[in-house]
C-alpha positions in Angstrom: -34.3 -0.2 17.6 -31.9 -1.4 15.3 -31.8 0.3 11.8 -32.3 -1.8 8.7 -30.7 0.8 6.4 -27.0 -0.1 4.9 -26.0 3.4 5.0 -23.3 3.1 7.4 -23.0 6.1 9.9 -19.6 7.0 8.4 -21.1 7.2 4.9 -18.6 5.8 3.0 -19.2 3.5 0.2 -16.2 1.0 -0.2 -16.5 0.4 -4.2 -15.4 3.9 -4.9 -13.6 4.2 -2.1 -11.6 0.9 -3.2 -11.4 2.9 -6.9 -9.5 5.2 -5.3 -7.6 3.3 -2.7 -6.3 1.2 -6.0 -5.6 4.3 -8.4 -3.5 6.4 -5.4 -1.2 3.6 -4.1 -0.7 1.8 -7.4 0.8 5.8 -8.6 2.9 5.0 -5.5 4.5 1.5 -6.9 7.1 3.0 -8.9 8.9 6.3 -8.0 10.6 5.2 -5.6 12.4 3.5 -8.4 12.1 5.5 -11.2 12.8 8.8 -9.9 16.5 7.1 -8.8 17.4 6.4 -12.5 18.0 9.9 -13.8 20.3 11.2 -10.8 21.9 7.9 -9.8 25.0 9.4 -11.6 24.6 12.5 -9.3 23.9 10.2 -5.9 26.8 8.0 -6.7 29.4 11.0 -6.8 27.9 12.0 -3.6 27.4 8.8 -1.7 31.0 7.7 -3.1 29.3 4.3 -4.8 30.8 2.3 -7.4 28.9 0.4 -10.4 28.5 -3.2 -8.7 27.2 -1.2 -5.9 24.8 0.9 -7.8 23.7 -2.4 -9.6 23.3 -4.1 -5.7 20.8 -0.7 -5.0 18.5 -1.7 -8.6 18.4 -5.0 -6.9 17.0 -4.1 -3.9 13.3 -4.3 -5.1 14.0 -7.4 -5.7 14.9 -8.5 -3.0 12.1 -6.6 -0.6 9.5 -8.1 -2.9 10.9 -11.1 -2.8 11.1 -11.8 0.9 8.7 -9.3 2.6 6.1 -10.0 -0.5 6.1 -13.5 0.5 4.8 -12.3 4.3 1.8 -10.6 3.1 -1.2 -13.4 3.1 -0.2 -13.9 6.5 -0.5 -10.5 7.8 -3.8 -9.9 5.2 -5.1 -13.0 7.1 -4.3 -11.0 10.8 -5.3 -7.3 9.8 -7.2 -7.7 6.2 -5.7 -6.7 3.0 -6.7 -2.9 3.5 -4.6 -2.6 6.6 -1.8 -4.2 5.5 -1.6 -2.2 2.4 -2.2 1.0 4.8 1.2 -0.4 6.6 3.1 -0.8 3.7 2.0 3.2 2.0 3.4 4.8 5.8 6.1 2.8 5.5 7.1 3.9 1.8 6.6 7.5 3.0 8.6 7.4 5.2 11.6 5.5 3.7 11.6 8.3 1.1 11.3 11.0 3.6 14.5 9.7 5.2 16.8 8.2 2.6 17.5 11.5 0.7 19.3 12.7 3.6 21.3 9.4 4.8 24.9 10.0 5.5 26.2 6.9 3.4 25.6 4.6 1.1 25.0 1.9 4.1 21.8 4.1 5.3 20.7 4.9 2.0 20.3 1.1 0.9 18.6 0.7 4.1 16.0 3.4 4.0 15.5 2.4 0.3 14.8 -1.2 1.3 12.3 -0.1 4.1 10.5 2.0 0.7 10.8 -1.2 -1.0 9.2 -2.9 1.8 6.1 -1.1 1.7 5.5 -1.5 -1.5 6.0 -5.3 -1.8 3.0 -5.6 0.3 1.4 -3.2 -1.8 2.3 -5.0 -4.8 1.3 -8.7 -4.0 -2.1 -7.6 -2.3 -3.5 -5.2 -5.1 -4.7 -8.0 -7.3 -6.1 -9.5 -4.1 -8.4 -6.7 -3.7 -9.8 -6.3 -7.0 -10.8 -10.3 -7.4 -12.2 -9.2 -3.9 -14.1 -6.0 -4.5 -14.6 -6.7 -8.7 -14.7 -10.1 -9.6 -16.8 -9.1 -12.3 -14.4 -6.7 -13.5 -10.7 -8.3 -13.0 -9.5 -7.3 -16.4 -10.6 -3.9 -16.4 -9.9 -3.4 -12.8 -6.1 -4.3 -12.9 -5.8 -2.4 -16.1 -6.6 0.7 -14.0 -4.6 0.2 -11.4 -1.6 -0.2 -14.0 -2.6 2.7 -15.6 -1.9 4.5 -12.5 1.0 2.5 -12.0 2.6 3.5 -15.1 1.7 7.2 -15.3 3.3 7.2 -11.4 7.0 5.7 -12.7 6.7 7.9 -16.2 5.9 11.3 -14.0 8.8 10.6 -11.5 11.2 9.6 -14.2 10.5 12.5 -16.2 10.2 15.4 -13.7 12.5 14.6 -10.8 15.2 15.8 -12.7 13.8 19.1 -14.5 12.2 19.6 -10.1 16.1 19.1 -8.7 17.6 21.5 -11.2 14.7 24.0 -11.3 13.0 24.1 -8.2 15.5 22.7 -5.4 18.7 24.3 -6.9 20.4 21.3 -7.7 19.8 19.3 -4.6 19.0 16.0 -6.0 18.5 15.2 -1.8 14.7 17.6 -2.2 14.4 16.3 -5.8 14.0 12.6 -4.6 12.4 13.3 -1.1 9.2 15.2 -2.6 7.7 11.5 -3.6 7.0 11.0 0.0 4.5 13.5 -0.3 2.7 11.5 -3.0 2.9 8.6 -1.3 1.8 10.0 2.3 -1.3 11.3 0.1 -2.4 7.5 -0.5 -2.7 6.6 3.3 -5.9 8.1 4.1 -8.3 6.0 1.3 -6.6 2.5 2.9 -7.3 3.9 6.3 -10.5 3.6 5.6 -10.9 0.6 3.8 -8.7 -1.0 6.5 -12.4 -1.3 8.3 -13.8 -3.0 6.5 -12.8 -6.6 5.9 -16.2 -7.5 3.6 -15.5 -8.1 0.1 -17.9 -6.1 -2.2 -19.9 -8.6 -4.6 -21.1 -7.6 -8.0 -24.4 -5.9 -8.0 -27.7 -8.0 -7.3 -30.4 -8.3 -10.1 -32.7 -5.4 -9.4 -29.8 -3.1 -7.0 -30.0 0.7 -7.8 -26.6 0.9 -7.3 -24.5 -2.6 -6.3 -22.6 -0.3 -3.7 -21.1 -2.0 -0.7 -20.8 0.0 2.6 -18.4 0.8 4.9 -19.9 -0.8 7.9 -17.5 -1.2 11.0 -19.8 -3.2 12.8 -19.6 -5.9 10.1 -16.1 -5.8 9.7 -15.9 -7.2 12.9 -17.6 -10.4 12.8 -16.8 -11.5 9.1 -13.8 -13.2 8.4 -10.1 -11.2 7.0 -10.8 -11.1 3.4 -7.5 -12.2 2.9 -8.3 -15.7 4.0 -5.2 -16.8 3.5 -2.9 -19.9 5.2 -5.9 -22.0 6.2 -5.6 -23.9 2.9 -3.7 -27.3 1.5 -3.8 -26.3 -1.7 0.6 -27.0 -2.8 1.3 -24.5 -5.7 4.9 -25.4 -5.5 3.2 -28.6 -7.6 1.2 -26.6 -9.8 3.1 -26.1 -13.2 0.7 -23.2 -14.2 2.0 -21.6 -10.7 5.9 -21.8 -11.3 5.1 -20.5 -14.9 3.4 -17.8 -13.5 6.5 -16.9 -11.5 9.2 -17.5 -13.7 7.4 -15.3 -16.3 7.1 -12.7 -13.2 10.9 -13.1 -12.5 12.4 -12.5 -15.8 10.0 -9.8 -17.0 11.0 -8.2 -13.7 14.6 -8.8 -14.2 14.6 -6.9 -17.4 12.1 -4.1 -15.9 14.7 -3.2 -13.1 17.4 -3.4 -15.5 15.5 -0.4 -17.2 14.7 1.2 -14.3 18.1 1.5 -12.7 20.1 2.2 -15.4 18.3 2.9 -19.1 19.0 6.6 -18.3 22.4 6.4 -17.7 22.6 4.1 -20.9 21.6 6.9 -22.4 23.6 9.2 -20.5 26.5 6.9 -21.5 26.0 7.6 -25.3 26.6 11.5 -25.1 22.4 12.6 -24.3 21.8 15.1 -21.8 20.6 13.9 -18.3 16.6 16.0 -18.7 16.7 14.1 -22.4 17.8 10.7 -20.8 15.3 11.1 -18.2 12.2 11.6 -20.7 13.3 9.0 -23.0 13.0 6.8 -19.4 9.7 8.3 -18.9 8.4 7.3 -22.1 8.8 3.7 -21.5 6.3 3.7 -18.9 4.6 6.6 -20.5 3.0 4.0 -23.4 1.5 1.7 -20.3 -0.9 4.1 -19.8 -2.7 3.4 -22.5 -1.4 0.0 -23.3 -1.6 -1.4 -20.1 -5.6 -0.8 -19.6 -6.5 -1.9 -23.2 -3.7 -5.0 -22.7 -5.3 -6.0 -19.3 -9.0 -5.5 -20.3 -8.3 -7.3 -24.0 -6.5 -10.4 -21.4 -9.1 -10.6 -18.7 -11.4 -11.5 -21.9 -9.3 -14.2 -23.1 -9.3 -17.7 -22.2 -5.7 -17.5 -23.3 -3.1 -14.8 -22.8 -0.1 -17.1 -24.6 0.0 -14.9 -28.0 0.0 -11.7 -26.2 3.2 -12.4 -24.0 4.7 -13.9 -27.2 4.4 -10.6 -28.9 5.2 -8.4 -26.1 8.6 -10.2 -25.8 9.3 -9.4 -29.6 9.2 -6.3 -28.9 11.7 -6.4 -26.1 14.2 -8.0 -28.2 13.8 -5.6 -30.9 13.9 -2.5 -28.3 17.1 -4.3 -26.5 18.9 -5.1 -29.7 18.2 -1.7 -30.8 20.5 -0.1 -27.9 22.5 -3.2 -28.7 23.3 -1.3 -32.1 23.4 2.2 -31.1 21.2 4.1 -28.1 21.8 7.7 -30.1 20.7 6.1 -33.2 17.0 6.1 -33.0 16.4 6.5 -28.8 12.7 7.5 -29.4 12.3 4.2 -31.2 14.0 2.0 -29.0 11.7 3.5 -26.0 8.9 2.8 -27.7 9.5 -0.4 -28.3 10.5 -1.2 -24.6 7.4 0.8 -23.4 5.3 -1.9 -25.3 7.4 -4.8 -23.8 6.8 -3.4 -20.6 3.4 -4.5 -20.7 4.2 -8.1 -19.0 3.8 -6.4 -15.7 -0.2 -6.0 -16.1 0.1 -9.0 -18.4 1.3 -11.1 -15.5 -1.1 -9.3 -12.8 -3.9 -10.3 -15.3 -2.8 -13.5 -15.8 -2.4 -13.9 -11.7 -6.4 -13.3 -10.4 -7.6 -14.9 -13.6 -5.7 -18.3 -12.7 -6.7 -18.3 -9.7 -10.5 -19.6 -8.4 -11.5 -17.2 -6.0 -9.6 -14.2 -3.5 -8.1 -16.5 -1.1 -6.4 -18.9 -3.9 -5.7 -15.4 -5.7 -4.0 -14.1 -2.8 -2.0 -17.5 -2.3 -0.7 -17.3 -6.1 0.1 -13.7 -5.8 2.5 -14.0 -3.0 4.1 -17.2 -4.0 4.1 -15.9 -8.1 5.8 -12.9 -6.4 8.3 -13.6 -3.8 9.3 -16.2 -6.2 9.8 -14.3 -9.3 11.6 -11.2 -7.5 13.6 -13.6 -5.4 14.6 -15.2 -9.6 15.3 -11.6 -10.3 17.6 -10.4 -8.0 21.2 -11.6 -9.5 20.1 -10.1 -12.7 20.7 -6.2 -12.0 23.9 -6.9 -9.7 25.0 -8.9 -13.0 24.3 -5.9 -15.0 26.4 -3.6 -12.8 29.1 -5.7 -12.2 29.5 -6.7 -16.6 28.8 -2.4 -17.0 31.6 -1.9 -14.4 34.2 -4.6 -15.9 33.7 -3.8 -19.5 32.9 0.2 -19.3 30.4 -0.9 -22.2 26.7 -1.6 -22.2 27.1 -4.0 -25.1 27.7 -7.4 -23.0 24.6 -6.6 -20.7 22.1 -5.8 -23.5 22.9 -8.5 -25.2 21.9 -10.3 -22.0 18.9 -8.6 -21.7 18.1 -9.8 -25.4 18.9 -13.2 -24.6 16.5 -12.7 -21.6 13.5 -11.8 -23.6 13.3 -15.9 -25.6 12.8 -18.0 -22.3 10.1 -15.0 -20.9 8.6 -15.5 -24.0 8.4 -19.9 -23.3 7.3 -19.0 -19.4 5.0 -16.4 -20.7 3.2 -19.3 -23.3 3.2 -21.5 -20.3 0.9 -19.6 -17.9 -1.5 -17.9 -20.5 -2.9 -21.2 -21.2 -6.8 -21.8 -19.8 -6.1 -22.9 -16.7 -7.4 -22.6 -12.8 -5.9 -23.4 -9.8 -8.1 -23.8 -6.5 
């Protein structure tokens, strides 16, 4: 006799289990990044590795999101998004198990980029699943998962260096190898939600709960939840698409700048390396709070085109702040960057609300992505190569100020009220 009960025999109920799935691996998104900044001065002397090449390592994300990013609807369509994203977490492990301890700056690139990897599959297929498991709750939903996001790059940038000097004696090799640890600690949750390939719905009228089971045996007869690659649908003709990723490109442009070398910045202007490395953690401390109330204000909005507007004012007064003087008023110019850093959950917001349904979602994701990382990439090697040609950060902030007016125009662009699919 077959049971009518939707209590599945493992027991697990997928909405808090996605809750959980989206909070650990977003904390994963960033470290792998941000713990870099504050001991890149110490990894360079060791690895022997000049500026440009320095600046080539903070464009590595770009890259990896860029071109593995773009692979991800296509494998979400083949093993659903909760697999793929369980691929890309062991693969993030293990790229920072093994890079602290590459020989040269050859291998260290390379494990870095297989880090990288796993989290651009990570990164285009998060907003997938929450228009999948919370359509009713976009907004709110991607402004948790950026909360975790942020509180993951503010904790690595401000304890991996205080952790090398205090607990590993030094070895900035342990002090940038203990992340995997984090990240391994995400795999489990995605294991599990790599069953299931059913989209939770929001509650029925008259459900106690609106819970949706893990229930293997469904999982294998409904379609990937990715559903991606049977459509026609052309964004490369959608203007509200290219907007989407040119916004995505320069905000991300600017963010890796940040990430890769603000602490040396501030290293540069006579600040110890633990200070540097909290000023850095500050930045992405503010998104904690920012980023939920951004995303949830956003996802109520038919527009978003004022908010990006004023978040890049704020980048060009942070930027033209360390323009002037980084000792002058650092704490100021942080907190004016950790407010402009809000076009990451901006643009994730902006992302699932353009888009119709999951599959369309997913579709925009990956091309918005891969597009925008693959705009970003010259921008950090620029950086390095300007910083290592001048010996002054003056020529590449004012870039970076420049930057900030045509983010702004893209940003204006795709916050109108519009839907693609």
């Amino acid at each position: 006799m077959t049971s009518t009960s939707t209590e599945p025999r493992t027991g697990v109920k997928i909405r808090p289990l996605a809750v959980v799935g989206l909070v650990l691996v977003a904390i994963n998104l960033r470290p792998a990044v941000t713990s870099l900044g504050p001991v890149l001065e110490e990894v360079r002397a060791s690895l022997g590795m000049s500026a440009a090449v320095a600046g080539l390592l903070t464009s590595v994300p770009a890259v990896c999101f860029a071109l593995v990013g773009s692979t991800a609807p296509l494998l979400a369509r083949r093993w659903g998004t909760g697999g793929v994203i369980a691929l890309g977490t062991t693969a993030l492990a293990l790229g920072l198990a093994v890079r602290p301890f590459a020989g040269g700056t050859g291998s260290f690139l390379a494990l870095t980029a297989l880090a990288l990897a796993g989290i651009a599959l990570a990164n285009v297929l998060l907003p997938v699943v929450v228009k999948q498991r919370f359509p009713d709750r976009v907004g709110a939903m991607t402004g948790l998962y950026s909360v975790a996001l942020n509180l993951g790059a503010s904790t690595a940038a401000a304890v991996t260096v205080p952790l090398t000097a205090g607990v590993f004696g030094g070895d900035w090799r342990l002090g940038l190898g203990v992340w995997a640890v984090i990240a391994a600690a995400a795999l489990p949750a995605w294991i599990l939600l790599a069953r299931d390939r059913t989209p939770s719905q929001p509650a029925p009228a008259g459900s106690a709960s609106g819970e949706v089971t893990l229930d293997p045996a469904a999982a294998e007869a409904t379609t990937p939840v990715a559903g991606v690659g049977g459509g026609t649908l052309q964004l490369r003709r959608q203007p509200i698409a290219w907007a989407l990723a040119v916004y995505f490109g320069l905000q991300s442009t600017v963010a890796y700048v940040i990430m890769g070398w603000l602490p040396q910045i501030f290293r540069d202007a006579g600040l110890s390396a633990r200070t540097a490395g909290l000023l850095f953690a500050v930045t992405a401390l503010l998104g904690v709070p920012l980023s939920f109330v951004l995303s949830t204000l956003a996802g109520r909005l038919p527009r978003q085109s004022g908010i990006a507007v004023l978040i890049g004012l704020f980048g060009i007064a942070g930027y033209a702040g360390l323009w002037f003087d980084p000792a002058a008023a650092p704490w100021l110019w942080v907190v004016l960057l950790g407010v402009a850093n809000c076009s990451f959950p901006l643009v994730l917001t902006m992302i699932a609300l353009r888009g119709r349904d999951a599959a369309t979602v997913s579709r925009l994701s990956a091309f918005a992505q891969s597009t925008g990382y693959l705009l970003s990439v010259p921008g950090p090697i620029v950086v390095g190569v300007l910083y290592d040609h001048t010996g002054s950060w003056r020529i590449p902030l004012a870039l970076l100020t420049f930057l900030m007016v045509p983010q702004m125009i893209a940003g204006v662009l795709a916050g109108r009220d519009r839907q693609i699919g």
